[in-house]
C-alpha positions as CSV (number, residue, x, y, z in Angstrom):
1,X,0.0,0.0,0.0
2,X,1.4,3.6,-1.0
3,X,1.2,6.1,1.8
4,X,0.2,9.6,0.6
5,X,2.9,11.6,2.1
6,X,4.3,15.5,1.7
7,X,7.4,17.0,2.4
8,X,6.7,20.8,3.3
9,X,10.2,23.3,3.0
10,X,9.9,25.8,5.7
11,X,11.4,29.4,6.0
12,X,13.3,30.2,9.3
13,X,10.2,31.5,10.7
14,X,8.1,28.1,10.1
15,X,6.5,29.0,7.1
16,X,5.7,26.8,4.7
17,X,7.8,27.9,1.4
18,X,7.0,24.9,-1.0
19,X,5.5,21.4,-1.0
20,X,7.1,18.1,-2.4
21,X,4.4,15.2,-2.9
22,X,5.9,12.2,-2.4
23,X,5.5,10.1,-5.5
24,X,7.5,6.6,-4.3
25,X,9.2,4.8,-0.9
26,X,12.1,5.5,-0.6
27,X,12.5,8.7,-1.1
28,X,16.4,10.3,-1.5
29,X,17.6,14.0,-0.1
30,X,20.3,15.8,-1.3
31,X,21.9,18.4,-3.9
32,X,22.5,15.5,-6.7
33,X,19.8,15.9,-9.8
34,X,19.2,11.8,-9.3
35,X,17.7,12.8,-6.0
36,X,14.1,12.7,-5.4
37,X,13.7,15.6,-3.6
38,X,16.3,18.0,-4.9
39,X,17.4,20.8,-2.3
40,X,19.6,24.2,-3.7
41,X,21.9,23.8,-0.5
42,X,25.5,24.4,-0.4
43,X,26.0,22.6,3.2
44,X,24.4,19.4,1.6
45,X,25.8,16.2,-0.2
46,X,24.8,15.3,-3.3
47,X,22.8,12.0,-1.5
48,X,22.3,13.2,2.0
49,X,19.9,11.6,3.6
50,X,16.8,8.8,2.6
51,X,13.1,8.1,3.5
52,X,11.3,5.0,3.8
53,X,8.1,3.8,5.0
54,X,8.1,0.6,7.9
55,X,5.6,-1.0,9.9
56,X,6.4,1.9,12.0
57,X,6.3,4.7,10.1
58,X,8.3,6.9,7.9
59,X,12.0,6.4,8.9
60,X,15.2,8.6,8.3
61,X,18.3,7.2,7.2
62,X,21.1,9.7,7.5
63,X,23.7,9.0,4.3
64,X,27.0,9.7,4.3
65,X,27.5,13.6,4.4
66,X,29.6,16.2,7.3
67,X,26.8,18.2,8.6
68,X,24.6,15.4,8.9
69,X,21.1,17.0,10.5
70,X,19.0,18.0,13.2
71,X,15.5,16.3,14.0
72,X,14.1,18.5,16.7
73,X,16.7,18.8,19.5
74,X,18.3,15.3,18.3
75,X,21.7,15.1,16.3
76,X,21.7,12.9,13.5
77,X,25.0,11.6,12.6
78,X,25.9,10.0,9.2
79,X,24.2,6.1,8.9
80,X,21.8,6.6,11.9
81,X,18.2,5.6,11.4
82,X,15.6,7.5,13.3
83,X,11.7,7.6,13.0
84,X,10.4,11.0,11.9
85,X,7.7,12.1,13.5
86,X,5.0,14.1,11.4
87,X,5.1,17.3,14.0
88,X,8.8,17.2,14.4
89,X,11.3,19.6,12.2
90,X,13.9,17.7,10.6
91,X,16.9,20.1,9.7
92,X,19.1,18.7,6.9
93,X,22.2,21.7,6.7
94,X,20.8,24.7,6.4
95,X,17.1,23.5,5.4
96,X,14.3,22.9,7.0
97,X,11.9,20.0,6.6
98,X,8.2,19.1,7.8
99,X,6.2,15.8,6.9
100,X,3.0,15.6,6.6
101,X,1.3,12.2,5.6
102,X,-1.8,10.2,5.1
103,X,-2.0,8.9,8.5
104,X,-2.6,12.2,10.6
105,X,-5.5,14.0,10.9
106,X,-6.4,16.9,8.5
107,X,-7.2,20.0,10.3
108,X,-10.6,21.8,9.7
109,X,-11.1,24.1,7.0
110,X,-11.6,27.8,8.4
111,X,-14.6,29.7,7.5
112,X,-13.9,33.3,6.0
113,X,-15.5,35.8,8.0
114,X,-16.1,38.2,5.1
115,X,-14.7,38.6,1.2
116,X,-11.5,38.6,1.5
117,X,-11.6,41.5,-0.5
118,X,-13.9,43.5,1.2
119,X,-11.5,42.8,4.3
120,X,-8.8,44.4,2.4
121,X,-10.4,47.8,2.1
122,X,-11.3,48.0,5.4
123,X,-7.8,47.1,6.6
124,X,-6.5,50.1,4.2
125,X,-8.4,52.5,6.3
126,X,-7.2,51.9,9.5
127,X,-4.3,54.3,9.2
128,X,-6.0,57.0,7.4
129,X,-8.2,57.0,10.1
130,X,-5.5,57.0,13.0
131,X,-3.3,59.2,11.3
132,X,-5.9,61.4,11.6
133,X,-6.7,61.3,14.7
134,X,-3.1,61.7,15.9
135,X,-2.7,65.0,14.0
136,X,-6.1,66.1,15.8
137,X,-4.7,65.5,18.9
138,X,-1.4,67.5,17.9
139,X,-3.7,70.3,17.1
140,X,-5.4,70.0,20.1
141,X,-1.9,70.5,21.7
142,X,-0.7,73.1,20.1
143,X,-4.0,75.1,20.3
144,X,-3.8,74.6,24.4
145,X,-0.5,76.3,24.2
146,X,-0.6,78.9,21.8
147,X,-2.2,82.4,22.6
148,X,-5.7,82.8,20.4
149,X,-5.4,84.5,17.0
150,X,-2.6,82.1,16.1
151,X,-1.5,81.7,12.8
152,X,-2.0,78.3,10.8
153,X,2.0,78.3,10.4
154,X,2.6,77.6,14.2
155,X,0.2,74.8,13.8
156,X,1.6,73.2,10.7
157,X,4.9,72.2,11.6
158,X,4.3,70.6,14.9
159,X,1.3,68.6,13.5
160,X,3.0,67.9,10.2
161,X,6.5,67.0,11.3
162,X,5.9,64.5,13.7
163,X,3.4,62.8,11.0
164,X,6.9,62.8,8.7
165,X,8.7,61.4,11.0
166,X,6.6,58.1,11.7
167,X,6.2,58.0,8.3
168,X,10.3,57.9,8.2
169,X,10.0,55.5,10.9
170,X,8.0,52.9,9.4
171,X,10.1,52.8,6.4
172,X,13.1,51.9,7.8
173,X,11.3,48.8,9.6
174,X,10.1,48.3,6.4
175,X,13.6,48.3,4.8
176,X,15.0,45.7,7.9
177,X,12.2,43.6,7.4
178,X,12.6,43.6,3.7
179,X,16.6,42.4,4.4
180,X,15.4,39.5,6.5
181,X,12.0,38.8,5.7
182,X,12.0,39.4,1.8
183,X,9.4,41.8,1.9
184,X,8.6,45.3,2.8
185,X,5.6,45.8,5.0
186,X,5.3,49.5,4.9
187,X,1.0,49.7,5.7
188,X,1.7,46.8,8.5
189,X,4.5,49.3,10.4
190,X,2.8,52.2,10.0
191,X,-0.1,51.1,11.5
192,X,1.6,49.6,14.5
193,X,3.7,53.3,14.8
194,X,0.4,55.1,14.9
195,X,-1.4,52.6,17.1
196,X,1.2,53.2,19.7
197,X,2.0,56.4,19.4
198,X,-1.7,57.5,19.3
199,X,-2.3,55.5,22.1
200,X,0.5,57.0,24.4
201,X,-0.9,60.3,23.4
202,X,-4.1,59.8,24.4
203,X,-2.9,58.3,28.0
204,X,-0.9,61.0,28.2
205,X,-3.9,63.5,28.0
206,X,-6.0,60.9,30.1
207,X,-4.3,60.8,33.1
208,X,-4.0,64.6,34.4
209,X,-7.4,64.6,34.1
210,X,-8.4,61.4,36.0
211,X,-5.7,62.6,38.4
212,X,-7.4,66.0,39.0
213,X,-10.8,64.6,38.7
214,X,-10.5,62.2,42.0
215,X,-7.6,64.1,43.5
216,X,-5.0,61.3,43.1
217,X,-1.7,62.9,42.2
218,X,0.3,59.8,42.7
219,X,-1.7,58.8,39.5
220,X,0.7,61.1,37.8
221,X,3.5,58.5,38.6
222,X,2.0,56.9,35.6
223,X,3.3,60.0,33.4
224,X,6.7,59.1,33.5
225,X,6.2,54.6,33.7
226,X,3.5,54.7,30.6
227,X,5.9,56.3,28.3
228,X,9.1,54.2,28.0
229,X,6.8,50.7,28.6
230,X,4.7,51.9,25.8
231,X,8.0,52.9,23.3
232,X,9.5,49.3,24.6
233,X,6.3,47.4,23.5
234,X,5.9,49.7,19.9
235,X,9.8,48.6,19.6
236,X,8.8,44.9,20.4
237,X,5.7,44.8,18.2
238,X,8.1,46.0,15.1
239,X,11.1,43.6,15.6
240,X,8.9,41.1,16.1
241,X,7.9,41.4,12.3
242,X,11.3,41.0,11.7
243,X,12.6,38.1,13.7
244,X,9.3,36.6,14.9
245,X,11.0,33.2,16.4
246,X,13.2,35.7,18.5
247,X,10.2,37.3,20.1
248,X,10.9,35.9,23.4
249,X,14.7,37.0,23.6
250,X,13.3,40.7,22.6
251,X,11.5,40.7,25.4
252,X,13.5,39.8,27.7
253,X,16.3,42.3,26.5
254,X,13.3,44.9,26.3
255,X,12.2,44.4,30.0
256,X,15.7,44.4,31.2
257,X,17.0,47.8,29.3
258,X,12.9,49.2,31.0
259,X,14.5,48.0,34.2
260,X,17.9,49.5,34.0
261,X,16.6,53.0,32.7
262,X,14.3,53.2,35.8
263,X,16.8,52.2,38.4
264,X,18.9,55.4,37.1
265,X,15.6,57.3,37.2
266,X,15.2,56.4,40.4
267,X,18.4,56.8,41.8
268,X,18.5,60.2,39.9
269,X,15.7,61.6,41.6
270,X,16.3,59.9,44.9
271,X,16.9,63.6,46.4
272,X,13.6,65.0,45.2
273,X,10.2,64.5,46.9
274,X,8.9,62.4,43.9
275,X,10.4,59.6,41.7
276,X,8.0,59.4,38.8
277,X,5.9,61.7,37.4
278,X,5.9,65.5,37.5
279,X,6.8,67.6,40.7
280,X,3.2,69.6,40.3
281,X,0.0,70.0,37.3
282,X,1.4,72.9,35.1
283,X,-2.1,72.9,33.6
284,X,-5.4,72.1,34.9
285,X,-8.2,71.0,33.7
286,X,-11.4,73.1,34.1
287,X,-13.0,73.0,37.3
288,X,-16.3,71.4,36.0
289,X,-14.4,68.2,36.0
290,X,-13.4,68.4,39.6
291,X,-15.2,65.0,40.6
292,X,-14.2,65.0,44.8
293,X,-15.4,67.7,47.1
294,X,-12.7,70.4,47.5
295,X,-10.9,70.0,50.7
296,X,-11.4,73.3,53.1
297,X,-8.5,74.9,54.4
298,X,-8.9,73.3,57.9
299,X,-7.9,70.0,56.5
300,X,-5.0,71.6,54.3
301,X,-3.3,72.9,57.4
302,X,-3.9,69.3,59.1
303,X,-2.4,67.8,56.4
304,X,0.5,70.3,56.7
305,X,1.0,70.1,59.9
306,X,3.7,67.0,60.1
307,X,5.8,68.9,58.3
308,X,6.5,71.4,60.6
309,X,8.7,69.4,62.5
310,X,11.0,68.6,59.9
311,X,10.7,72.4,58.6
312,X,12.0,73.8,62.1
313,X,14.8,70.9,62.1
314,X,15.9,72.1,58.8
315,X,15.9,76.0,60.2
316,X,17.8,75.2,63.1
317,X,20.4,73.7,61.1
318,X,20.8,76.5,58.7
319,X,21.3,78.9,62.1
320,X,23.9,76.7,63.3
321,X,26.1,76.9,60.5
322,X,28.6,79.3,60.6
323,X,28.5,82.5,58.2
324,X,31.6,83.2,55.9
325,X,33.7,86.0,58.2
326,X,33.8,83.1,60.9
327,X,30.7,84.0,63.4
328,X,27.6,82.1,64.3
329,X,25.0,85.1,64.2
């Protein structure tokens, strides 16, 4: 009996590249034009490796070669025999090979959703839209800190510029990607740039006001934590386009650099009266969304009160020290 079989020839990411149908047990590897399957690889031998069909399964006979291969974690020297599982990667030198055959179970086909094409054009306006947005916002900054009558020249460059400069931004990711991934994803990286970017933006408006709202200034803490976690996952979510199977490793490099660049905050600031966030609101919102009750001056000078101590300790230190011509006074 012939066992339907298919070899698959992955990319470095696990993606399958091309199929091979097996026609006929046994099946030969290798760089030679007599070989069944015929791979364009410099670190192979002309007959590198064969596969047969047993009682057991499909079996790998390793042929007589110097890099030999990989199947999953095991080496394969030359002449070893080894069952190949259908879910295991077998490398052969700088190839990668999957099996798929007759025997497993065929996954489900997956509905579609919608026309694929209709999907497209509803994909393409995602970053119109959030492009547009984002400049809004800018605008929205710049007219909260420009004196009325403004002209529409001290809008344009701080609303068009920083538009540019994603724009810049993407392409270059597009450019890396294209080096390793063979293919230049502009749409996909600008859309992640302008996701993140939009989103900071909007926190970053959000939490003076939820701050001010219920009176929690330690909220602003936030301020200066949401900004580098947010640029560390935008630089995450790109790289990871580039070197998917590396995702883990970015992370991990990602967290520690996040971990690093707060310890130096902190030990910056550990003088100050805060660590994160601003010292004090340089704007406010407008009263209306004042959400607490005020507090009454009773209570501020309660809540002032423990300071006093240290206030005085710090006064009768300055008194104590000694004035430049020598004397006390």
């Amino acid at each position: 009996m012939v066992h339907a079989a298919v070899i698959e020839i992955l990319d470095r990411d696990g993606r399958v590249r091309q199929s091979h149908k097996v026609q006929g047990w046994p099946l030969s590897v290798g760089r030679s034009p007599e070989c069944t399957l015929v791979l364009a690889d410099p670190h192979l031998a002309g007959f590198h490796a064969e596969l047969h069909w047993t009682e057991q399964g499909p079996e790998l006979q390793m042929l007589d070669s110097i890099n030999g291969g990989w199947l999953g974690r095991q080496r394969l020297q030359p002449g070893q025999r080894s069952a190949w599982p259908t879910t295991t990667v077998l490398q052969l030198g700088a190839s990668l090979l999957r099996l798929r055959t007759s025997l497993e179970a065929l996954p489900e086909e997956r509905p579609l959703s919608q026309p694929e094409t209709s999907r497209s054009h509803l994909r393409h306006l995602w970053v119109p839209a959030l492009a547009s947005l984002w400049a809004l916002l800018l605008w929205y900054d710049q007219w909260a800190n420009l004196d009325p009558g403004a002209r529409w020249t001290d809008y344009a460059g701080p609303v068009l510029w920083p538009l540019a400069i994603v724009a810049g931004w993407a392409a270059l990711w597009s450019l890396v990607t294209q080096l390793f991934q063979h293919w230049f994803p502009f749409h996909a990286h600008l859309k992640r740039a302008l996701i993140g970017l939009t989103g900071l933006h909007l926190l970053g408006m959000a939490l003076p006001v939820v701050a001010y709202a219920f009176s929690v200034p330690r909220l602003m803490a936030l301020d200066s934590l949401a900004f580098p976690c947010g640029i560390a996952a935008l630089l995450w979510w790109h790289a990871s386009a580039v070197w998917p199977r590396a995702r883990r490793g970015l992370a991990m490099v990602l967290v520690a650099m996040l971990l690093l660049g707060f310890g130096l905050m902190a030990a910056k600031r550990s003088e100050q009266q805060h660590w994160f966030g601003p010292a004090y609101l340089s704007n406010l919102p407008p009263p209306a969304l004042r959400l607490v009750a005020p507090k009454t001056p009773e209570q501020l000078l309660d809540s002032l009160r423990p300071l006093e101590a240290e206030l005085a300790r710090q006064a009768g230190k300055e008194n104590d020290t000694p004035s430049l011509d020598g004397n006390s006074d």
